[in-house]
N, C-alpha and C positions, 0 to 999 in steps of 0.2 A: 667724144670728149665733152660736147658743149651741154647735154642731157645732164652727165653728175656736177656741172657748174651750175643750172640752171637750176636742178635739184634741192641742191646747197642752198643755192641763194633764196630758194620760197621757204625752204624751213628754217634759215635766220630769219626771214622776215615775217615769218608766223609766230616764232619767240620773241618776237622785238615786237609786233602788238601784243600779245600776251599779255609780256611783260607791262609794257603800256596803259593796258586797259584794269592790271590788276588791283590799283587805287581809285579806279573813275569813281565806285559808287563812295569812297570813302571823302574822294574830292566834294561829290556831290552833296554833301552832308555838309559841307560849309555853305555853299551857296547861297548868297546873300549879303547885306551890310551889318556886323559885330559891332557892338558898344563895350566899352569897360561898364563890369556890373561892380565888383567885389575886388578885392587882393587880402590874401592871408598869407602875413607872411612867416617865413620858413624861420628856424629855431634859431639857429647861428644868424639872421641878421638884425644890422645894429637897430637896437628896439625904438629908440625914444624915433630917426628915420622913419622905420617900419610904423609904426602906430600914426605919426603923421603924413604916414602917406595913404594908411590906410583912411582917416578920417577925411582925407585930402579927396580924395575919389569919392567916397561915397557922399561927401556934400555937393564934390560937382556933376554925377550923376543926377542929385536932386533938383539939381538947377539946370537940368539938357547941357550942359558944357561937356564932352568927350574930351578928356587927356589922350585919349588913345583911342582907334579904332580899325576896323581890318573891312574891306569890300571886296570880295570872294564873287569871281565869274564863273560860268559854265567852261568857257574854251581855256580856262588855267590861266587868267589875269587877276593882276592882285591886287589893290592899293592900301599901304597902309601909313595912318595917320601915327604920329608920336610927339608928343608936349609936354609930358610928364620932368623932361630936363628943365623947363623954361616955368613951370610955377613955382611961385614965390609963396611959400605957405609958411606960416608959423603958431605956434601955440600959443596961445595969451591965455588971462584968467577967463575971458569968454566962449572960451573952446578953441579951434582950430576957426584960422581968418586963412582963407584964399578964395582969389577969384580964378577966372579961364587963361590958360595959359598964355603967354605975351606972343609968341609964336608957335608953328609945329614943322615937324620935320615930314615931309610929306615924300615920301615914296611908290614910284610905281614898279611892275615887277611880272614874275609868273609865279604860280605855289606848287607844291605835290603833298598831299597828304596820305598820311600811311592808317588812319587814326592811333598814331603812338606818337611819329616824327610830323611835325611843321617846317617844309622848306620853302622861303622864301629867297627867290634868284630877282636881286633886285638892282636897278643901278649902281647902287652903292654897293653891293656886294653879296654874300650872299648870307640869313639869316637861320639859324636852325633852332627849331622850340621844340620842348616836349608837350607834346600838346595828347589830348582827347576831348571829344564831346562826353559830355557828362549831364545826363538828362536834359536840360532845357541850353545849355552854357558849352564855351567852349574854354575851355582851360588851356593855358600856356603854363609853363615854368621859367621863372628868370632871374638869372642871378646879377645883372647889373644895370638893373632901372635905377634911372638917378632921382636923388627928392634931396634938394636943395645942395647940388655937389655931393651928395652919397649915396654909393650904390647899395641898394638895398635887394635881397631875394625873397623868391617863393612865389607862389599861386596867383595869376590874374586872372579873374572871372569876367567873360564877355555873355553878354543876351545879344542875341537877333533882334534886329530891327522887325516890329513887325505893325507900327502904326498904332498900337495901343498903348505905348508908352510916351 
């Protein structure tokens, strides 16, 4: 009797790493520290929001200030950065005025990535993105990133850290 228990129990546990190992190489594929690059956002969001957020980011990209960022381990640890609620940006005749977010929300966590789904299991809860790498970038989908109390959707573009930026 203990032989087909013992049996059992190696072939769950031959399916349970399987299963386990079946996103390693796609995990591996984040590995590193993400910057916000880009946001294009999605059709249905509020536009005049959306365009200053879009401006919002890519002035503070050009200044090293992250609104956002993601630090992706080998052993499935995660930290991810979020500011984007806490800048104060607005449109004047001179373009878009914002500086580096007043705070951030700093989270730590574990991740799984499928390259389709972004799961982040983090203190506070747990976070789910449509994400893939996409040549150089890792794209999220989000439908309630906030720019000055409204939530705005669509595409955020991250680059890897790689020391030449």
């Amino acid at each position: 009797m203990k032989f087909p228990k013992v049996f059992i129990a190696i072939i769950l546990l031959i399916a349970v790493s399987c299963e386990k190992d079946e996103n390693e190489e796609a995990r591996l594929l984040l590995e590193g520290h993400w910057h916000i690059w880009d946001y294009e956002p999605s059709a249905d969001s509020p536009e005049e929001e959306s365009m200053l957020a879009k401006e919002s980011i890519l002035q503070l990209v050009e200044i090293g200030c992250d609104p956002m960022e993601f630090s992706f381990k080998v052993d499935q640890s995660v930290t991810y950065r979020d500011g984007m609620r806490y800048l104060q940006a607005e449109s004047t005749d001179d373009g878009v005025q914002v500086n580096c977010a007043s705070q951030y929300d700093d989270m730590k966590g574990t991740f799984d990535f499928d390259e389709e789904l972004l799961t982040l299991n983090l203190d506070s809860g747990t976070m789910l993105f449509d994400a893939a790498i996409e040549g150089k970038y890792l794209t999220t989908q989000v439908d309630n990133m906030l720019m000055n109390g409204v939530e705005v959707s669509g595409k955020l573009y991250f680059i890897r850290e790689t020391g030449d930026h």
